[in-house]
Structure formats: C-alpha cells, structure tokens
One Martini backbone bead per residue (centre of mass of N, CA, C, O) as a GRO file, in nm:
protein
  461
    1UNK     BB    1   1.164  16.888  10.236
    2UNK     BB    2   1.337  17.053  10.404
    3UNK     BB    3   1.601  17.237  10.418
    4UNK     BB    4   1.924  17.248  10.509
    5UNK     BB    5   2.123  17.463  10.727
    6UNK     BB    6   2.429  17.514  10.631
    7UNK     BB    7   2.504  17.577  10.953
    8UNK     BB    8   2.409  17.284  11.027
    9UNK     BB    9   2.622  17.129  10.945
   10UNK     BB   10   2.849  16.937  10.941
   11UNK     BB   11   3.084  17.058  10.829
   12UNK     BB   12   3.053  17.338  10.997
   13UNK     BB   13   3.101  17.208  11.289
   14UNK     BB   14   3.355  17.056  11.227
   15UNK     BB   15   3.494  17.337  11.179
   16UNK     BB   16   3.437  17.506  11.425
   17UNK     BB   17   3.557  17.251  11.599
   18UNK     BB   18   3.875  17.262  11.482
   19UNK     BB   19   3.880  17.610  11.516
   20UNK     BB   20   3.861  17.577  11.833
   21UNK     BB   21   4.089  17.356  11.914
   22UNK     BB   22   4.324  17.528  11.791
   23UNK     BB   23   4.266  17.834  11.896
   24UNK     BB   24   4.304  17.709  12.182
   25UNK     BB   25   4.592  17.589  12.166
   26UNK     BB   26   4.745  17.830  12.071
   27UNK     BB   27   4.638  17.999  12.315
   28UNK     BB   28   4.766  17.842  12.547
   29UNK     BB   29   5.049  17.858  12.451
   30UNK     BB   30   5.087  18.196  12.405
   31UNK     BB   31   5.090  18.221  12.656
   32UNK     BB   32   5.355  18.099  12.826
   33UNK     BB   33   5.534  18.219  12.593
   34UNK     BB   34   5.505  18.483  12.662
   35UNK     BB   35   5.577  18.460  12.984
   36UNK     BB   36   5.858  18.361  12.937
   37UNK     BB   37   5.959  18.559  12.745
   38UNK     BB   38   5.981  18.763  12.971
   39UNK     BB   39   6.130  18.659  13.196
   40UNK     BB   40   6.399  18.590  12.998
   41UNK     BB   41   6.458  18.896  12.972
   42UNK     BB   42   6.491  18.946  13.257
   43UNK     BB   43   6.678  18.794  13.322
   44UNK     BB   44   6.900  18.865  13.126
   45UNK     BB   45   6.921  19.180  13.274
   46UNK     BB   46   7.020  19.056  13.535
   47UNK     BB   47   7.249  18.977  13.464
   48UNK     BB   48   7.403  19.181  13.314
   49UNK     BB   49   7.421  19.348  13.532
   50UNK     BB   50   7.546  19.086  13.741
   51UNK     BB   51   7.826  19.065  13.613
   52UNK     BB   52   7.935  19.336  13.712
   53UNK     BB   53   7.845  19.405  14.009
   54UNK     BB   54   7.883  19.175  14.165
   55UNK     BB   55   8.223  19.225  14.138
   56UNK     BB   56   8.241  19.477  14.245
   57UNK     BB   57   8.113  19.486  14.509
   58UNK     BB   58   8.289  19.265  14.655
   59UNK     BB   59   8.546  19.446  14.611
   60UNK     BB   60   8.453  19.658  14.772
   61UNK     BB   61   8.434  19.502  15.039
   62UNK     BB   62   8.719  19.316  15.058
   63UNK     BB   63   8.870  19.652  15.092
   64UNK     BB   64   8.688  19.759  15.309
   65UNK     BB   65   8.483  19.537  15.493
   66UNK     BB   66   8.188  19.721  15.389
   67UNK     BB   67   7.922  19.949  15.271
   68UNK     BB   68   8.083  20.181  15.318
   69UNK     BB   69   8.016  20.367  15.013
   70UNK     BB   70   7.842  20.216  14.811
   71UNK     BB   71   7.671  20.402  14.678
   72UNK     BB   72   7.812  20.568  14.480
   73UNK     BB   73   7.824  20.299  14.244
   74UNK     BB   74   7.536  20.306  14.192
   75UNK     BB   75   7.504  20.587  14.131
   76UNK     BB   76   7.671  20.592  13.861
   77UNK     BB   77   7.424  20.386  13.752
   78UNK     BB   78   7.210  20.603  13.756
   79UNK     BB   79   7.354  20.851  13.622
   80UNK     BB   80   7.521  20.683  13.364
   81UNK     BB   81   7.877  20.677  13.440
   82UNK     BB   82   7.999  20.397  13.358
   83UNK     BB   83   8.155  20.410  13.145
   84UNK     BB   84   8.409  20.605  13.318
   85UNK     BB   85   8.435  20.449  13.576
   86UNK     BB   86   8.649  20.503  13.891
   87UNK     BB   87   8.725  20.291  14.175
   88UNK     BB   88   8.870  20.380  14.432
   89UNK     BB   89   8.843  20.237  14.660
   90UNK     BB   90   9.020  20.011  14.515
   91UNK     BB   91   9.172  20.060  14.244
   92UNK     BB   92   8.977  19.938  13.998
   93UNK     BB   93   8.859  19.956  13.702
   94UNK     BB   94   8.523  19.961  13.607
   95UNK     BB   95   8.244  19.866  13.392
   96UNK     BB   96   7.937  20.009  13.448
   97UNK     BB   97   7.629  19.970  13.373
   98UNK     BB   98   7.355  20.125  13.225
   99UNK     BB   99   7.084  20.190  13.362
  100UNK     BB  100   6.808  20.033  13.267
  101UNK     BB  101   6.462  19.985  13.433
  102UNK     BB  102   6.597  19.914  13.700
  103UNK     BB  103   6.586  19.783  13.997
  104UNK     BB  104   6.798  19.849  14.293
  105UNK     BB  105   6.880  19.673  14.614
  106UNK     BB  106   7.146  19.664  14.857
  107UNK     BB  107   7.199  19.374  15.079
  108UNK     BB  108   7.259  19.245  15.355
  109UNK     BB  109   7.279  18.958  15.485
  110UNK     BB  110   7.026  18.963  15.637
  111UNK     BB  111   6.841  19.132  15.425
  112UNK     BB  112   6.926  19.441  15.465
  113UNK     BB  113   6.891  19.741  15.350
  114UNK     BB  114   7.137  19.981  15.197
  115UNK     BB  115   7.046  20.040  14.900
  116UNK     BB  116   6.857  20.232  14.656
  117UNK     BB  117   6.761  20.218  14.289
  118UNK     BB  118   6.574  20.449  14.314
  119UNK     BB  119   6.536  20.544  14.634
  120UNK     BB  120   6.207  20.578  14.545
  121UNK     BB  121   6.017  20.287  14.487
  122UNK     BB  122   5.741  20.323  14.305
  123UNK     BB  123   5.488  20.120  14.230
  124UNK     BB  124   5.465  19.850  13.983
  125UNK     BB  125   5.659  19.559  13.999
  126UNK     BB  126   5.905  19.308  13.902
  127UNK     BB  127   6.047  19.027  14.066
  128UNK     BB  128   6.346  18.853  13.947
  129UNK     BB  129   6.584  18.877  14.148
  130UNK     BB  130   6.881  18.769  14.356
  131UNK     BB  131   7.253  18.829  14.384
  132UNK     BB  132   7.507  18.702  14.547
  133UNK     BB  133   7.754  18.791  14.768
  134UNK     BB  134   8.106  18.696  14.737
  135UNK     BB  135   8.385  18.668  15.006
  136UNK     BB  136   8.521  18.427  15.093
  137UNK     BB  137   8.304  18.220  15.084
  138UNK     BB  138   8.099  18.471  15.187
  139UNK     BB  139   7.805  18.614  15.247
  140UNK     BB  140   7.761  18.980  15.263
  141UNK     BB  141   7.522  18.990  15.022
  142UNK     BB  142   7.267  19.144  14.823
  143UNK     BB  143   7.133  19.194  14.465
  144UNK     BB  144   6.837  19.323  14.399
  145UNK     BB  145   6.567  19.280  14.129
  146UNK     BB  146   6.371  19.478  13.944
  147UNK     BB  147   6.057  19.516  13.759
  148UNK     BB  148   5.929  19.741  13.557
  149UNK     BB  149   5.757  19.927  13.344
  150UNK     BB  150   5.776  19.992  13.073
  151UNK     BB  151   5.844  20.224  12.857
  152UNK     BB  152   5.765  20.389  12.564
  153UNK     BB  153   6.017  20.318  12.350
  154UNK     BB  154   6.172  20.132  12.433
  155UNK     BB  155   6.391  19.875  12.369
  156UNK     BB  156   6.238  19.640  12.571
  157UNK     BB  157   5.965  19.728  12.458
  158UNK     BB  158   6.021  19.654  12.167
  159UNK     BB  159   6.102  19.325  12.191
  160UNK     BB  160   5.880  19.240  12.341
  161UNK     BB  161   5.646  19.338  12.096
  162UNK     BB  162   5.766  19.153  11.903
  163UNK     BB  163   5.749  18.904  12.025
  164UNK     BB  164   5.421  18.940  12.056
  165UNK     BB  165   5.390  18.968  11.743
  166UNK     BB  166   5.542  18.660  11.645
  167UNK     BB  167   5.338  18.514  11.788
  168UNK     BB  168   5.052  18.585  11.700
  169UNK     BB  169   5.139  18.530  11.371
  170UNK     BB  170   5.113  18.218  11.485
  171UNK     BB  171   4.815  18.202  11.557
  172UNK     BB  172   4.721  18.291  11.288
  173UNK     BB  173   4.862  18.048  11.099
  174UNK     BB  174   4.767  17.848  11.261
  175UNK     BB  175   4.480  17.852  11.198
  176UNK     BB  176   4.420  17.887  10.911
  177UNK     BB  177   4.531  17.579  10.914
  178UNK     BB  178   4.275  17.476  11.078
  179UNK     BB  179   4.099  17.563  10.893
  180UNK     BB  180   4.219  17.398  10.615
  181UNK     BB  181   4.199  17.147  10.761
  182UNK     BB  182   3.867  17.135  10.875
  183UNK     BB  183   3.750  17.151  10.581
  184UNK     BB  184   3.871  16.881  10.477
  185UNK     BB  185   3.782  16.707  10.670
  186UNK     BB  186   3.491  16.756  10.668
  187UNK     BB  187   3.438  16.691  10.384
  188UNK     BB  188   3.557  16.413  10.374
  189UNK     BB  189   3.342  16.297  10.609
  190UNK     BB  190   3.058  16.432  10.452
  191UNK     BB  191   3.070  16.271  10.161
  192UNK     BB  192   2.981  15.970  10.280
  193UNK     BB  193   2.707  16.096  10.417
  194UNK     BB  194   2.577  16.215  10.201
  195UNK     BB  195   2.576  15.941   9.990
  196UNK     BB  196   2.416  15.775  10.184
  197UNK     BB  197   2.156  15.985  10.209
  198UNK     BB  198   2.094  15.939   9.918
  199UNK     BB  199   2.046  15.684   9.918
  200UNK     BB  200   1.832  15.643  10.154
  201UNK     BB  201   1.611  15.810   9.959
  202UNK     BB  202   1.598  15.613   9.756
  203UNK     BB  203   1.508  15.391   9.879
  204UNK     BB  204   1.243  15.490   9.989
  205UNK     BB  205   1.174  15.534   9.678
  206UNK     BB  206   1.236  15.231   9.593
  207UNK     BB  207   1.562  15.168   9.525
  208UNK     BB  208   1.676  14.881   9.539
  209UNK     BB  209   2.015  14.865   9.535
  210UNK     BB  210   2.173  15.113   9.598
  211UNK     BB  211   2.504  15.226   9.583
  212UNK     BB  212   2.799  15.313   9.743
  213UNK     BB  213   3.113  15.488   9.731
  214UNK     BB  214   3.402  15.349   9.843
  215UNK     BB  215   3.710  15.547   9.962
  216UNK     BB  216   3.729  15.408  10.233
  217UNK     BB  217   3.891  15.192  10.554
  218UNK     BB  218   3.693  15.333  10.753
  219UNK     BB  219   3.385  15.352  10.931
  220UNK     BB  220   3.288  15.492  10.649
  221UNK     BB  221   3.351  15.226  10.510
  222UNK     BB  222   3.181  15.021  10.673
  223UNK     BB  223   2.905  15.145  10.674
  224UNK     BB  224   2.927  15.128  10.324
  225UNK     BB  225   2.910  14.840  10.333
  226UNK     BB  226   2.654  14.789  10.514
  227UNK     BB  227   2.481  14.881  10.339
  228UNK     BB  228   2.509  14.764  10.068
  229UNK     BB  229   2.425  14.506  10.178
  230UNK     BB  230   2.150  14.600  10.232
  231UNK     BB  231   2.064  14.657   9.972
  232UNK     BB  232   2.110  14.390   9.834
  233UNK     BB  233   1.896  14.234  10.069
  234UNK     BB  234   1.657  14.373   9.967
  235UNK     BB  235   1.632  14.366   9.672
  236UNK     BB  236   1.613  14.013   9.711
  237UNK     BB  237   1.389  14.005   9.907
  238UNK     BB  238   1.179  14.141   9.720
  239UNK     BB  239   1.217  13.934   9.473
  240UNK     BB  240   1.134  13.676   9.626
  241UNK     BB  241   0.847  13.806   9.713
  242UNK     BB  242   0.750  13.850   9.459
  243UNK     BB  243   0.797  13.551   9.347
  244UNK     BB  244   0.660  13.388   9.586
  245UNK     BB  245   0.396  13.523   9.497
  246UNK     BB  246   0.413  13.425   9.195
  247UNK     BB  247   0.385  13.096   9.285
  248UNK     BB  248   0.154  13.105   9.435
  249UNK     BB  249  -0.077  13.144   9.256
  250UNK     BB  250   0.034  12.924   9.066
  251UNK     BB  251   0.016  12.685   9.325
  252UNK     BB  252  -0.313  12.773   9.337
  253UNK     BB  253  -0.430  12.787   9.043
  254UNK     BB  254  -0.390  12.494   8.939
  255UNK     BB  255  -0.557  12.317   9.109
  256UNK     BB  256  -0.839  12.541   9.061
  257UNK     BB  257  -0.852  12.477   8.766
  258UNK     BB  258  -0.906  12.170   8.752
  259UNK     BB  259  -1.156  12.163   8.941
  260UNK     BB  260  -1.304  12.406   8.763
  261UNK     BB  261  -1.317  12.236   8.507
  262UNK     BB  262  -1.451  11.977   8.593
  263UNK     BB  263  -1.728  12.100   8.753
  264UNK     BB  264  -1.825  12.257   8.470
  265UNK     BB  265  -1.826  11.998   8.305
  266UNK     BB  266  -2.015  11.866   8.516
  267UNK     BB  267  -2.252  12.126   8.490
  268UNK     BB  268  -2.296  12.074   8.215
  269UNK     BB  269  -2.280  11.797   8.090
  270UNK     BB  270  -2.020  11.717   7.952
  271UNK     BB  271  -1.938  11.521   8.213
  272UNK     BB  272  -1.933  11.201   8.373
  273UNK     BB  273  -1.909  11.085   8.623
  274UNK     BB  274  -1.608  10.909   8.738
  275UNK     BB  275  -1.350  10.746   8.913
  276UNK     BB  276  -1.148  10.956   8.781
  277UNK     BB  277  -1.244  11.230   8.819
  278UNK     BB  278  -1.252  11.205   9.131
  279UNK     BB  279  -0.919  11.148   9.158
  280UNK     BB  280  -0.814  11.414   9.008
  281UNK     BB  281  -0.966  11.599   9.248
  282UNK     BB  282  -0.871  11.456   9.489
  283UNK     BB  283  -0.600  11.535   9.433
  284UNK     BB  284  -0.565  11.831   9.376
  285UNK     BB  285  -0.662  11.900   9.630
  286UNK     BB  286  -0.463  11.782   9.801
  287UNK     BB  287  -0.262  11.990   9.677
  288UNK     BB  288  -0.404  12.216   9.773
  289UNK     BB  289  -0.338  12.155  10.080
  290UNK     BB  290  -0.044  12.110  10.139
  291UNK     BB  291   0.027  12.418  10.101
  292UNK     BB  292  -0.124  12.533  10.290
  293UNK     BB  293   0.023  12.356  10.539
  294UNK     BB  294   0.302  12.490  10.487
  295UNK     BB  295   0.234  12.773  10.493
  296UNK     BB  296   0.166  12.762  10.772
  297UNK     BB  297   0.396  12.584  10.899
  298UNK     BB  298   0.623  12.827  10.831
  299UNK     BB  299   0.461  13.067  11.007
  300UNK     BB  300   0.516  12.948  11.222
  301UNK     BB  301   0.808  12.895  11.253
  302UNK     BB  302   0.855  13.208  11.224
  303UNK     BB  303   0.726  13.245  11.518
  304UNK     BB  304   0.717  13.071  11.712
  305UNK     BB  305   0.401  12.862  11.714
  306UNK     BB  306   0.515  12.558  11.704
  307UNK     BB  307   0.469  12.287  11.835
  308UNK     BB  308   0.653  12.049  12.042
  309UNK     BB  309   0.776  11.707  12.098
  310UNK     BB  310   0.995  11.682  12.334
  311UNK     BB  311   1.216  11.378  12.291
  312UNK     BB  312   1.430  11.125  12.359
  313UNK     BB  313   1.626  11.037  12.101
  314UNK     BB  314   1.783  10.818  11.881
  315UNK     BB  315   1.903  10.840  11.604
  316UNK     BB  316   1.894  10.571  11.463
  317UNK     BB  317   1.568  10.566  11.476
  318UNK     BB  318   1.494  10.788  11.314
  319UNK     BB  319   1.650  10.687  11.015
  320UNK     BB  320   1.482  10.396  11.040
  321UNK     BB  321   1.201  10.509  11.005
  322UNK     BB  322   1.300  10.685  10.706
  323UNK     BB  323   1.392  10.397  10.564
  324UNK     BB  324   1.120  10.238  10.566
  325UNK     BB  325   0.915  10.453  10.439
  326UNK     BB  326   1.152  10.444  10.182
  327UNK     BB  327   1.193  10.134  10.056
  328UNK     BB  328   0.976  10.051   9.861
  329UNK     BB  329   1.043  10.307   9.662
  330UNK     BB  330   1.297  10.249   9.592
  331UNK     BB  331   1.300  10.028   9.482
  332UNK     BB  332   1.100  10.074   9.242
  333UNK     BB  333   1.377  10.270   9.149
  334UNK     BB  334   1.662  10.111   9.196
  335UNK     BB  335   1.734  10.192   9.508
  336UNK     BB  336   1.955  10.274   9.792
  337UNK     BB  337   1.922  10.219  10.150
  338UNK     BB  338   2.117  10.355  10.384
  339UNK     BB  339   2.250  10.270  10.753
  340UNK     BB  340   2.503  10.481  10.944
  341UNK     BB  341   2.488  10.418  11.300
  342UNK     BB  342   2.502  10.428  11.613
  343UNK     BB  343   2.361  10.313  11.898
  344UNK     BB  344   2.551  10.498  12.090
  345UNK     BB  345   2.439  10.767  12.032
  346UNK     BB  346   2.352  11.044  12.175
  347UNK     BB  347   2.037  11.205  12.265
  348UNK     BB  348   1.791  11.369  12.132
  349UNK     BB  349   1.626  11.664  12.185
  350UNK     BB  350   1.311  11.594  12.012
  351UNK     BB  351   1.065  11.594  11.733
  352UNK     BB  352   0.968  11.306  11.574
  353UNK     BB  353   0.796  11.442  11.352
  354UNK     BB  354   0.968  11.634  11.248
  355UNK     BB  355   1.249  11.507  11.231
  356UNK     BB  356   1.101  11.295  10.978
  357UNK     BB  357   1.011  11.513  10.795
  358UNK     BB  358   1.308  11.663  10.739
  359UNK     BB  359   1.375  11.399  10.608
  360UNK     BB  360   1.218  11.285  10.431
  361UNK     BB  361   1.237  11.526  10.226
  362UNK     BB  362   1.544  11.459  10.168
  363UNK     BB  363   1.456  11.171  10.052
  364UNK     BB  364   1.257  11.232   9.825
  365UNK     BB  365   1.496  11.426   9.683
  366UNK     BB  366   1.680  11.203   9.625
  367UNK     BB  367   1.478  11.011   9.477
  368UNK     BB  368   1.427  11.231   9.223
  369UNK     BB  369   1.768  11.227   9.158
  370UNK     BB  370   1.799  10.937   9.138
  371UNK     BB  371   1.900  10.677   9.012
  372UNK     BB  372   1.922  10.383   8.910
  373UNK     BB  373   2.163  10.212   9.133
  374UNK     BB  374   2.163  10.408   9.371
  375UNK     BB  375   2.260  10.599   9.667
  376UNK     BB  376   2.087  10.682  10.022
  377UNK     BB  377   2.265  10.774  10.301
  378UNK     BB  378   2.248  10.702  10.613
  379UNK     BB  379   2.417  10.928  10.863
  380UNK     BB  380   2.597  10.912  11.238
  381UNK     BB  381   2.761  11.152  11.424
  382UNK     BB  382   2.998  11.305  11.629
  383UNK     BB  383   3.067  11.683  11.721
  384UNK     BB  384   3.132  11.868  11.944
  385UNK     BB  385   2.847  11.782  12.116
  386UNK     BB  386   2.723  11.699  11.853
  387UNK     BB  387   2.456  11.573  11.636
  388UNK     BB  388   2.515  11.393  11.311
  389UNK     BB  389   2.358  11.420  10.995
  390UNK     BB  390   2.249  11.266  10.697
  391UNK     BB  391   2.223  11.305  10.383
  392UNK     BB  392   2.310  11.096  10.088
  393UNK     BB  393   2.380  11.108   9.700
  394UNK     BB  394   2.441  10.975   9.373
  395UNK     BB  395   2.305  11.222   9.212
  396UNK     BB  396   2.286  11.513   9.020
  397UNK     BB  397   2.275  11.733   9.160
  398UNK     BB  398   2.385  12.091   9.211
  399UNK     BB  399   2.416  12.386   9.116
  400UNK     BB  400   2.576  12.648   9.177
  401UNK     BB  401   2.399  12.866   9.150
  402UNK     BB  402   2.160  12.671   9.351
  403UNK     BB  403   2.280  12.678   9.635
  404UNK     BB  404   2.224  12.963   9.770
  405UNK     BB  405   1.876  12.884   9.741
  406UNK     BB  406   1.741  12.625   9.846
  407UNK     BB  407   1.638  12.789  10.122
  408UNK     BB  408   1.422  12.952   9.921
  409UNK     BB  409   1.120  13.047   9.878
  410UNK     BB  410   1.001  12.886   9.587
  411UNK     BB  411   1.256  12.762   9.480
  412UNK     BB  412   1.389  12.651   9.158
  413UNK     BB  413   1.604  12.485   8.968
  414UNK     BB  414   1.339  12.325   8.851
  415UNK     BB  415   1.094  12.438   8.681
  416UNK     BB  416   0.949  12.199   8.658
  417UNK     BB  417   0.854  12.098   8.925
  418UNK     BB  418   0.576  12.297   8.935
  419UNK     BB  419   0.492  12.010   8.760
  420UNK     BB  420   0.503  11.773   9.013
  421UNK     BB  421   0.358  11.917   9.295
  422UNK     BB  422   0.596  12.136   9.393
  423UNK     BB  423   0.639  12.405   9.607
  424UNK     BB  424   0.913  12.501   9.749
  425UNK     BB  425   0.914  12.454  10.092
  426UNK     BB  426   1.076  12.185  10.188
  427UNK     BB  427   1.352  12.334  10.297
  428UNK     BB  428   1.249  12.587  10.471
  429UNK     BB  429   1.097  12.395  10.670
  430UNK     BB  430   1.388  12.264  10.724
  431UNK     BB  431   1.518  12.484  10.857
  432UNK     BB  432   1.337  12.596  11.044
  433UNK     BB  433   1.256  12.325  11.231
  434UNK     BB  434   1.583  12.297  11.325
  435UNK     BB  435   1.603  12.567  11.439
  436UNK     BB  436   1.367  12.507  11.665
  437UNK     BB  437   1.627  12.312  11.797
  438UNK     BB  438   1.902  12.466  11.773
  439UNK     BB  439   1.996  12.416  11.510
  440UNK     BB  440   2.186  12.284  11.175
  441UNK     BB  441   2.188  12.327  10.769
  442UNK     BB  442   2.358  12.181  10.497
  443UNK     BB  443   2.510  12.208  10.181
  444UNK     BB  444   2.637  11.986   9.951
  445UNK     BB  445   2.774  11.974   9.615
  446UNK     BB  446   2.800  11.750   9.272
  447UNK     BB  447   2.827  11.730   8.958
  448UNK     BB  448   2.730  11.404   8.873
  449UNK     BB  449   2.780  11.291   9.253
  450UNK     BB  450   2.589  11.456   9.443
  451UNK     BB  451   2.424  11.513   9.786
  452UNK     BB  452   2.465  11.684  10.102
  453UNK     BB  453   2.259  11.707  10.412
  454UNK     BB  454   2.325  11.836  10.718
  455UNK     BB  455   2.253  11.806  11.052
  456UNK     BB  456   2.286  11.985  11.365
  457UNK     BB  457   2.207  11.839  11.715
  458UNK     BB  458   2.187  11.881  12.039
  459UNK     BB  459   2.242  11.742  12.309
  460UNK     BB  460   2.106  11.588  12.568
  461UNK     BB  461   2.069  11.700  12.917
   0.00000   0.00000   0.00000
C-alpha cells in the first residue's frame, strides 16, 4: 500500500484549515480596527482644533455682525503664529492651535465657503466633519475640516504608524495562536482516526476482536466505541462459524460412521443381518436425515424462502396441540402437562405447523430437563396488542453463563447433549421461525427452578 503524503493528510488540512480560518477572522477585524482607528483619529484632531477655533469664531461673528476680516483669524493659524495671538477685533485674547496637517475651510450659515486654508486645496484628502459655529442660539457659519495625507515622518503619520504595527502585531499573535491551537486539535482529531485505521487494517489481516483505546466521549469516541463492539462481534461470529462447522461435521460424522461401521461389517461378513442391526441403520439414518432437515430449514429462514401457510388462529388451540402430542410422553416421565390460556384470547395469523414446531420443541426441552413429579405449564395471554404464549417448566434450569447463547445456532450448554442425537439446531430455528412471524422469542432461567420460554405474537388484522 502507498504510503500517505504528509501534506495530504488529515492533521495537515485541519491545520491548514483552522490556520485559514483563524488568519482570515483576525484579518477581517484588523480592517475595520485599522479603518476606525484613522477615523477616530481625525475626528480627535477635528475637535481638538475645534473646540479653540469654533468659540473664537463665534466670538468673532458676534462682535462684528459678519465675517468681514475673518479670514485674519484663519490666517494666524496657518501661519503658525497662534500661540501669541491676540484677537483686536473681539479685544479677547484666545490661544489658538497651530495648525498641523489640517484643511479648514470658514463657511456662512448657508454653506457658501468664505475662507479656506491654505487657499488652495489641491490634492486628494478625506472629510473629516463639520462643527457648526453658534451665536445667540442661531447658526452663523460652519468650520470644515478635511484631512490630507500625512507627510512622512509627521508626528500624527507616526502615531497612525505605530496603531497599524500594533494591529500587524496583533495579527501575527493571533495567527501564532490559530497555528499553535491547529495543531493540537488537529493531532487531537487525527489520532484516534489513525488508531481506527491501524486497526481495521488488522482486522483485513484477520486479527478479529482487535479493539482501540478510547479516550474521547464526543463522536470519535462513539465511533471507537462502535468499532470495538463490530469487532468483538466479528471475532465471536468468527468463533461460532469455526464452532458450527466443527459441530456440523461431528454431528454428520457420527451417524454416518456408524452406518458405515454396520454396513462394512454387513459386507465383510462379519455381522449378519437382523432386525436390530436394521433398526439402528434405519434410527441413524433418520438421524441424519433430520440434520439435514434443519440444516436447510434454518437457510430457508435465514433467506426469507420457507413458505408460511398463515391462518387465524386461536392461541388457545394452538396449546392444545402441543399439549397433546406430548402428554403420553409426559406422562411416562411422570411430568404434567398443564394448559392455561383464555379461549376468548384474540386470533394470530401464523403457520399452524411451523408455530406447532417451535412449541413442541420448547416443550421436548423441557420434558429432557424436568424430573419426575414436575410440571411443564402452557399459558397464553394479551399485552400491549399482543398474544404472549408461554412455554414454563419446573426443571433444573439453565446456567447464567449459557443463558446469552442459547438460540445461537449448534451451541449446547450440555456437551452431553450431542451424544443425545441433539443437534443444537432446535431453538435458532425456533427463533427464525417466530421472527418470520413478525414475534420475538426470549427466555428466562433460574437455576434448580425452571426455565420460561415467552414468545409474542402480533394479533390478526
């Protein structure tokens, strides 16, 4: 298998990704950071001459009547001379800022300019604002402020300088960080999806039941959770097929070694025919007859291909049956059979043979497992909508250990039992058959009190 490229992996992209995410967020902000920041700037700049110049103006206009000789005023602030000026016109004397950087332009209340410094703008500058000169409640004139580019090395183009390397700073900080935070989640990320890979990589190599170590409780730890149980699912399904075949084989050697056993010695001349050697030519047979039987049985059923002949039917009836067929048996093992179901109980459509089938088997296992004087309970009756049959006996029950495995198919809790002519078949196909019905099938046990059998039925349409 090629080797993954570096840059192509996971870690890489998600750094990648959250390093693109991270630079374009801080970059996004240090725009409009950046652009407020010049803003906020001029505007500082627009009041700060403004809050000298528009009270003197003001002073100017409401002394005089007009603007006539205003532009003096102006001038003295371009010429620099403000820190020493004194206002004859008015007889008050004001300080006023010495103007740096800064385009004033004097206009009357209706917006016709009246004096501009310096005289003439040319250039490409940025309006800052306008403040409104007032006198006796009414609006006179208006100061314009517009803002050029900074010459270099201004201190106002240092100030913006060092804002805009403090953003950059900030930038590459965030950055850094994104880098530095990336990393980790991304390692983070990617190594519980590496320890996935390497072990579905085992498993095609057939180590089955291989699990990874989970240390997340967000979805890579749900997935590492569902991994580990597909895997331990896989090695035990593994485990059951290797079981079944080695099952299969033994429960189809025995009876064909002893057929083989009679006939070579029927043929060698060594036994003579009789009718007991025939019976139990003719008994293995049919054991082996049976197997087979199940075998394809149970294939049907796992394909959906066994035909179902369904009528309605009385659970009731169903019982009686069952309860008949082995009541003789019963008997001579000195168990009783006991019926206990409503006749009024509503009708399941179901294969009368098939649902015959998977009861008599319950009820053959609990005749093997029940003594003398016990007693092996047939009871039906209605919950939730639908038709609960039970099969319960009285005998030695079943191991809690054994308890999870027994409708899985060839498995037997009593190893005697394949020496029984027991093919370990009897409850998969019980359980096939049953969900074929749309049912479920479950079993309860204790052990030295009996086993319950439950199977629910859904009621006829």
């Amino acid at each position: 298998m090629a080797k993954l490229n570096p840059m192509r992996s996971l870690v890489w992209k998600l750094i990648f990704a959250f390093l693109g995410v991270g630079f374009v967020a801080t970059l996004l902000m240090a725009a409009p950071i950046g652009w407020q920041t010049r803003n906020e700037f001029e505007r500082f700049v627009m009041n700060r001459y403004g809050s000298t110049l528009v009270p003197a103006l003001a002073l100017y206009y409401e002394r005089n009547g007009n603007w006539e000789g205003a532009d003096a005023l102006l001038l003295a602030v371009e010429q620099g001379r403000s820190a020493d000026i004194v206002v004859e016109q008015t007889g008050v004397a004001q300080r006023l800022p010495t103007r740096r950087f800064v385009m004033l332009t004097l206009m009357d209340a209706n917006g016709r300019p009246i004096y501009a410094i310096p005289p003439e703008q040319k250039g490409s500058f940025n309006t800052i604002g306008e403040l409104p000169i007032v006198v006796n409640e009414k609006t006179v004139g208006r100061l314009l402020f517009r803002f050029p580019p900074l010459p270099a090395g201004s201190p106002e183009a240092e100030f913006l300088s060092r804002a805009l390397r403090s953003i950059l700073f900030g930038i590459l900080v965030a950055t850094f960080i994104a880098l530095a935070l990336s990393f980790f989640l991304a390692r983070t990320l990617a190594q519980p999806i590496r320890a996935l890979t390497a072990a579905t990589r085992a498993m095609a190599q057939g180590a089955f039941g291989t699990q990874v170590d989970i240390r997340t409780r967000d979805e890579l730890g749900e997935l590492g959770q569902a991994f580990n149980q597909m895997s331990t699912e896989l090695a035990r399904s593994l485990h059951l097929r290797r079981q079944m075949t080695a099952d299969i084989a033994h429960d189809l050697r025995t009876p064909l070694s002893v057929i083989l056993g009679y006939t070579e010695a029927l043929n060698d001349g060594k036994f003579v025919g009789d009718p007991a050697i025939y019976a139990i030519l003719h008994e293995e047979a049919n054991h082996l007859s049976r197997l087979i039987d199940d075998l394809r049985m149970l294939s049907l059923a796992d394909a959906g291909e066994l035909p179902l002949q369904r009528v309605p039917i009385a659970p009731r009836e169903l019982l009686d049956r069952v309860a008949a067929a082995h009541r003789v048996q019963a008997e001579q093992q000195g168990v009783r059979v006991t019926v206990d179901a409503s006749p009024n109980l509503p009708r399941v459509e179901v294969d009368p043979e098939r649902i015959q089938q998977v009861l008599g088997n319950l009820v053959s296992n609990a005749l093997r497992y029940t003594p003398a004087g016990g007693t092996i309970a047939l009871r039906g009756d209605q919950v939730n909508g639908e038709v609960r049959l039970h099969v319960q006996d009285s005998g030695c029950g079943i191991d809690p250990v054994d308890l999870p495995f027994i409708f899985e198919r060839f498995y037997r809790g009593d190893r005697a039992r394949s020496q029984t002519g027991e093919s370990g078949l009897g409850l998969p196909i019980a359980k096939s058959l049953i969900e074929m019905h749309q049912g479920t099938i479950a079993v309860a046990s204790t052990l030295g009190k009996g086993t319950t059998f439950t199977i629910l039925l859904p009621v006829a349409s």
